[in-house]
N, C-alpha and C positions, 0 to 999 in steps of 0.2 A: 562294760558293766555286767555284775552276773545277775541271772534271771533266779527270783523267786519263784515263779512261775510260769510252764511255757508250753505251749501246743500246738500242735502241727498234723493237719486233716483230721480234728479231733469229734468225732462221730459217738454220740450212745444213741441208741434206740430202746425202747423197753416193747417189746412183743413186736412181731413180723408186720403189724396191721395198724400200727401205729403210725402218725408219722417222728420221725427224731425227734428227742428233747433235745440235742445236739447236731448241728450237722456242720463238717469239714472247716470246722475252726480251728484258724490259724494265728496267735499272739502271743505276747510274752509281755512278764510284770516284771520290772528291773528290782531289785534287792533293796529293800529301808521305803518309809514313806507310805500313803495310805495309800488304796486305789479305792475308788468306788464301782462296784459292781449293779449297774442297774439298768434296767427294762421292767415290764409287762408283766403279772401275773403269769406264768407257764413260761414265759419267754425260756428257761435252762437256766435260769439262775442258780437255786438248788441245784440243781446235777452236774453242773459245770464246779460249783464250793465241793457235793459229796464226791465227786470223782478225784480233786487234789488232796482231798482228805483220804484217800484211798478207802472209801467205802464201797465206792463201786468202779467194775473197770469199765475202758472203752469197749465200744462194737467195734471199731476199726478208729485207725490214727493215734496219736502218741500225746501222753502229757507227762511232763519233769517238773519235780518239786525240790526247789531247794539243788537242783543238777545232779537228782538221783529219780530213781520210781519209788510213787509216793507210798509204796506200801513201804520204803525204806527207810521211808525219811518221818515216819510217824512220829517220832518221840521228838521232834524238831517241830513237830506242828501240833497250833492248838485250834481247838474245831468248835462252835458252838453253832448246833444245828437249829433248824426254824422252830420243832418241837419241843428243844431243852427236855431232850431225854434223861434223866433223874432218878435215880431208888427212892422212891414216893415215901418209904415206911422210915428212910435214913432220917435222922437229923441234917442240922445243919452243919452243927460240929463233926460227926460223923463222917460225913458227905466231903469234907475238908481233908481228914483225916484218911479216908480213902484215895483220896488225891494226890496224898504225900507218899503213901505206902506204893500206887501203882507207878511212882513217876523218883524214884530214889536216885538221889545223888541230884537232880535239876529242881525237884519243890524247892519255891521262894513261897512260904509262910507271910512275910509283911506283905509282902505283893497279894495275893490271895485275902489277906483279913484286911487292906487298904477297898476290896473292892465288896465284901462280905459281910463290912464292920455293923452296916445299921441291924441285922439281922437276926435274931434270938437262936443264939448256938444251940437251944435246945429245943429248936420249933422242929417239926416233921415237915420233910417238903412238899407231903401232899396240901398242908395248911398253908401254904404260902402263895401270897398271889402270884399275878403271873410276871408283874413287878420283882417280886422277892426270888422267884425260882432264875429269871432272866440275871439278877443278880449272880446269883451262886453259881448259874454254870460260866456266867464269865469270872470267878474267881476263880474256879478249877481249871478254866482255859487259861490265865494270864497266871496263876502259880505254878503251873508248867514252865512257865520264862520261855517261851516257843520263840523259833528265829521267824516263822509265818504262821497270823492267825486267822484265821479262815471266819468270818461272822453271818449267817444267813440271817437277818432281821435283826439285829441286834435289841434295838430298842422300839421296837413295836409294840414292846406292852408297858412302857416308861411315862409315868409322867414329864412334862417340860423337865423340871427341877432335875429330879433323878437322872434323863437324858444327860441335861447338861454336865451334870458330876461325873456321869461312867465315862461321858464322851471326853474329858478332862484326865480321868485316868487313863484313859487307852491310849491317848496325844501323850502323856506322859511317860508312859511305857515306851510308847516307840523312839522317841528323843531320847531317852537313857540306856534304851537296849538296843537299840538300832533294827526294832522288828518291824518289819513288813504285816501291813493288814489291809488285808481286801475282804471290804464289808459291803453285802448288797443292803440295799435301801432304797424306800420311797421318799424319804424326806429329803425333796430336794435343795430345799435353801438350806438346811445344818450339813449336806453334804460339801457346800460349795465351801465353808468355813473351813472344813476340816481334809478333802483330797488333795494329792499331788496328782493322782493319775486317775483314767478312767478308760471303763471298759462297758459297752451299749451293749448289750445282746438282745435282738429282737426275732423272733419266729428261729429260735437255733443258731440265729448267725451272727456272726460280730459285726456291730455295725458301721460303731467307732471305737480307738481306743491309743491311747497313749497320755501324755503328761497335757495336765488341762489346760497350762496356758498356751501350749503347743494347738492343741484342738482348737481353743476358739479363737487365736490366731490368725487358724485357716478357713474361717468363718467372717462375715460381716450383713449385717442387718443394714438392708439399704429401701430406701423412700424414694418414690416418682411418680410421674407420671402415667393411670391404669394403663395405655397404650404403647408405654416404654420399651424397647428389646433389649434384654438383662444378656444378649450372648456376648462375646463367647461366654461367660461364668455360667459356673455348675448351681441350678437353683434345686435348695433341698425343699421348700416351702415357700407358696407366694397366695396371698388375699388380696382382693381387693375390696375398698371400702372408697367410696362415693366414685372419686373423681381419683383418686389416690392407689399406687400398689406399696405394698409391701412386702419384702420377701428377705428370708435364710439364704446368703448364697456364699460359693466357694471362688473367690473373684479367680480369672485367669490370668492377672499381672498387680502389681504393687499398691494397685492405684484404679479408683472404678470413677471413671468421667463425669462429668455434668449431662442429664441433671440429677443425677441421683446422689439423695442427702445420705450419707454414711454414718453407724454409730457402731462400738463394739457392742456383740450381743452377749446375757449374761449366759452363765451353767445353764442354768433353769431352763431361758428360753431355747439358748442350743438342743437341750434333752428334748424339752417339748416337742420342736420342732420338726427332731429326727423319726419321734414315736409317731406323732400325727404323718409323717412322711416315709410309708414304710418301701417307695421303689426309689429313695433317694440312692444315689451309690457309696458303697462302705468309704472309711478312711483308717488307715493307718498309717500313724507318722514314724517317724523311722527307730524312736526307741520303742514300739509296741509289736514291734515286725521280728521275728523268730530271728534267728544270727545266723544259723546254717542254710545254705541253699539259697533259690531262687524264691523270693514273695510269693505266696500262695497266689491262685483266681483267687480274685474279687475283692483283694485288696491294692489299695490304693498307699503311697508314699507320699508324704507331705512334701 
């Protein structure tokens, strides 16, 4: 399967006295299908989207876009950044029409005004809420027809409603164009709707990542007794409440004994789980793990 996107010791740092927004990430995003990109505030989510967008390079280690370097691969990829950077004094129609002129021979026009339609062609985009501007840059991103779309917050400034329509056109676009998008996000129950894959980055590192049903697979939420010894299994998360333990864990065979009651856990609490548990150990299942070479440290194979 070819990689949308893939990295291997992929390291930025910004100033010597920082510490990485990036450090020695190693994954890969197979071709077609959504991923969801998420962690933390600061976690590298931005700089992990601007660096495949080729806006910035690495401090050291390597990232492929599309199985080229993404400064190559630009005109195959559409970008919309957390800011929705905008010509404030353009219109709307304008703003559209610049879109066509920079991107010739690839503008899709019905694609772009399916996602721009509610919008007054002759508003200025400085008048446009932040609802309206998040619109337009994803209509210039999707009338690109990109084979990868790169989305930092998509809909953070969306009503429900609106959400649910662009998140409708985007699921659309990729069923008909076969395009890959990897979009970070906080909303975690409308992500669980909508991913095939995912990617955790927390404090720079990857924590988890591959195909979702693959992840929480390797996961099971188990009930016992507070006294209980959960080993051999790998425990990401464990509380205890009254008399009762509960714990995230990664069982080490098929099958976890009596007395511990078993349930699948969902996305949600998976994420949770990992965030709240940040010395759990990574996981990568085997389609998230780079194709050349030997597994990076500190990942793990399902």
């Amino acid at each position: 399967m070819n990689s949308a996107l893939e990295a291997r010791g992929l390291t930025k740092r910004y100033g010597r006295r920082r510490a990485p927004a990036l450090r020695d990430c190693a994954f890969r995003i197979p071709e077609g299908g959504v991923c969801a990109l998420v962690g933390r505030n600061g976690a590298g989510k931005s700089t992990l989207l601007a660096l495949a967008a080729g806006l910035a390079r690495p401090t050291s280690g390597t990232v492929r876009v599309l199985g080229t370097d993404p400064a190559d691969a630009r005109a195959r990829v559409g970008y919309v950044a957390q800011q929705r950077p905008l010509y404030p004094r353009l219109t709307v129609a304008e703003t559209l029409r610049m879109g066509r002129e920079l991107n010739p021979g690839r503008w899709d026009a019905d694609a772009a005004r399916r996602v721009a339609g509610p919008l007054d062609p002759g508003a200025r985009v400085h008048t446009l809420s932040g609802g309206g501007r998040t619109r337009l840059a994803l209509a210039l991103a999707l009338g690109k027809r990109p084979e990868l779309l790169l989305l930092d917050e998509p809909m953070a400034d969306l009503d429900p409603l609106a959400r649910h329509q662009l998140m409708g056109a985007l699921m659309a676009d990729t069923a008909e164009r076969g395009t890959t998008v990897v979009m970070s996000s906080h909303i975690l129950g409308e992500l669980a709707d909508v991913c095939d894959h995912l990617l955790l980055v927390d404090d720079g590192r990857i924590r988890l990542g591959g195909a979702v049903d693959d992840v929480l697979a390797a996961h099971t939420l188990v009930t016992g007794p507070a006294d209980g010894d959960l080993a051999p299994h790998t425990v990401v998360e464990s509380h205890v409440t009254g008399r009762r333990l509960t714990a995230l864990i990664r069982p080490a065979g098929p099958a976890v004994p009596e007395p511990w009651q078993t349930t699948e856990p969902s996305l949600e609490d998976l994420l949770l789980a990992h965030l709240r548990a940040p010395d759990a150990p990574p996981l990568l299942t085997p389609d998230a793990t780079p194709d050349a070479g030997p597994s990076p440290a500190g990942t793990v194979a399902a």
